[in-house]
C-alpha positions in Angstrom: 1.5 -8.9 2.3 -1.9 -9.0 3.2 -4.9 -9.0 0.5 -6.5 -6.2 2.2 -3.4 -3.5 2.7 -3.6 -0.9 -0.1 -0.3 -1.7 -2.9 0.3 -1.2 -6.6 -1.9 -4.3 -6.7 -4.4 -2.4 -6.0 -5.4 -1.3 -9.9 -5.6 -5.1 -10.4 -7.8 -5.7 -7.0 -9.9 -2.8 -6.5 -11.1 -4.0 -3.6 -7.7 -2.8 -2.1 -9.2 1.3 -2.9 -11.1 0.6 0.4 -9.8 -2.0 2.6 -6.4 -0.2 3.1 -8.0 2.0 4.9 -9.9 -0.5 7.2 -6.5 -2.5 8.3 -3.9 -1.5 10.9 -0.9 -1.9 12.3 -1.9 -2.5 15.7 -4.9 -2.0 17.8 -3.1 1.3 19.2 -3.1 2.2 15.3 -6.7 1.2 15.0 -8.0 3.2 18.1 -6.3 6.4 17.4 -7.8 5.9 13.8 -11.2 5.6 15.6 -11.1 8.6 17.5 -9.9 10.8 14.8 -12.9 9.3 12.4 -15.4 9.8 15.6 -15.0 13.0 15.9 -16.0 14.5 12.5 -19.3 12.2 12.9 -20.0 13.3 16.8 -19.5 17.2 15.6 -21.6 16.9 12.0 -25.0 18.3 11.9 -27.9 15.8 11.9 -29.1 17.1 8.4 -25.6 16.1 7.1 -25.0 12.8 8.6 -26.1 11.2 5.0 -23.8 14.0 3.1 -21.0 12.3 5.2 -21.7 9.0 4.9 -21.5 9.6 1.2 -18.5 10.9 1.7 -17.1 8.0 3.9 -17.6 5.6 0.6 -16.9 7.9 -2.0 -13.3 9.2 -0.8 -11.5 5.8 0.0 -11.1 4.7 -3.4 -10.4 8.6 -4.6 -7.5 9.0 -2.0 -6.0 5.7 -2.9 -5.6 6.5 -6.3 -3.7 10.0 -5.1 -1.6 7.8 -3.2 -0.1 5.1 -5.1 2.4 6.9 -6.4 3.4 7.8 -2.8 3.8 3.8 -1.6 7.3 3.4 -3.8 6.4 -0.6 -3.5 5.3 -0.3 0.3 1.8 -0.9 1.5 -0.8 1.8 3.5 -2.7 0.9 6.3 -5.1 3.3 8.3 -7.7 5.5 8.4 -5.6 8.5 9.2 -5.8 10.3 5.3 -9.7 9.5 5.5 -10.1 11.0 9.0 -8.0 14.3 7.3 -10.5 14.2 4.7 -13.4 14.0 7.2 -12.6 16.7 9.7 -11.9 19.1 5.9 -15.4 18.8 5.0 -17.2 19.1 8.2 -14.9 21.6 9.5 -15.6 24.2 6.1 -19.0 22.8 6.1 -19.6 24.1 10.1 -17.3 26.9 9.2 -19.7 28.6 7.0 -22.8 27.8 9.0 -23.6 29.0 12.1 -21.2 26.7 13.8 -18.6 28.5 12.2 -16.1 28.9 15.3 -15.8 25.5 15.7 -15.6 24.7 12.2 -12.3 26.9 12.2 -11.0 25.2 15.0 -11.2 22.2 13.2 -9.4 23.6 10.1 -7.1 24.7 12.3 -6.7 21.8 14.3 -6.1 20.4 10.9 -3.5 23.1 9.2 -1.4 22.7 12.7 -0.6 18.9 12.3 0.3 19.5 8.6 2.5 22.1 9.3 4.2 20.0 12.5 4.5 16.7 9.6 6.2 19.2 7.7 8.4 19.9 9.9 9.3 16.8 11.4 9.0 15.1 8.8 7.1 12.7 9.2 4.2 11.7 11.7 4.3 13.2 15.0 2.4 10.2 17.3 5.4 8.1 19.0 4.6 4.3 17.0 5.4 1.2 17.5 6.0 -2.0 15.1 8.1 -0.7 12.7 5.5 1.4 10.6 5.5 4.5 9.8 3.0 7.5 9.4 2.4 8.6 5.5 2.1 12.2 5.7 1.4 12.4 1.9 -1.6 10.6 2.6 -2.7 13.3 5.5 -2.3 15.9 3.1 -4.0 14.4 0.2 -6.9 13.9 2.4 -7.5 17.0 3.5 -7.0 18.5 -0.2 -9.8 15.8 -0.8 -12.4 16.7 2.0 -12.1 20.5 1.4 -12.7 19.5 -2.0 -16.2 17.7 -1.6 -17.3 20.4 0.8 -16.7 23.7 -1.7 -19.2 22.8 -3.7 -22.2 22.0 -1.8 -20.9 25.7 -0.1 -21.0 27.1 -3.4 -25.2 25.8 -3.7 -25.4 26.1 -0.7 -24.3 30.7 -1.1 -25.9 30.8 -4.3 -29.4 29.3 -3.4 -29.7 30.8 0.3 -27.9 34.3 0.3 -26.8 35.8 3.4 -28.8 39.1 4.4 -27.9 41.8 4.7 
């Protein structure tokens, strides 16, 4: 196995919380990992490009810790929970600004390829190499990036109420 994938090892090399989510599978893996992580940034208001950033290095580590228990002695490889967690907490975040129709087409955009995982079962992009998708780790992510966007909403209501 590779140092970097993210394992049980990873409690004993920590470094593993965030460089599972920098190695693929493949460079198809990779590039659709991009994309997915591009477009949170590309959307993102300037004033909360740092708020993201933050985000970036603070959620790895968080969502590898949610899934370890989800590996059964496997390995994780991909940016795919992290770009869940991303498009959560931009997509609230432009939700409840003025941006807010987009913001819900991102969230739903997000709730639809849940649901279809749910469905299916599993990832719905066709793969190749003999990996699989983690949904768990989809899920988790989300659960994650809606989570660090409530409450900087929540200061965000209380010191600037709407008018009325």
């Amino acid at each position: 196995m590779d140092v970097l994938t993210l394992t049980a090892e990873a409690l004993r090399e920590p470094w593993r919380l965030w460089t599972g989510h920098l190695v693929h599978f493949g460079w198809e893996h990779a590039l659709a990992n991009a994309v997915a992580l591009a477009v949170p940034w590309i959307l993102v208001a300037p004033r909360d490009r740092r708020r993201l950033a933050l985000g970036t290095l603070i959620l790895p580590p968080l969502l590898s810790v949610l899934l370890l228990p989800s590996l059964g002695g496997g390995e994780y490889r991909g940016a795919s929970g992290l770009a869940c967690a991303l498009w959560a907490l931009v997509g609230l975040r432009l939700a409840v600004r003025n941006e807010s129709a987009l913001g819900l087409m991102m969230l739903a955009g997000l709730l639809v390829k849940l649901a279809a995982e749910t469905v299916v079962g599993g990832g719905v992009l066709l793969r190749a190499g003999g990996w699989s998708t983690l949904p768990a780790a989809h899920l988790w992510g989300s659960g994650l990036g809606l989570a660090a966007a409530l409450p900087v909403q929540a200061c965000i209501r209380h010191f600037h109420p709407r008018r009325t």
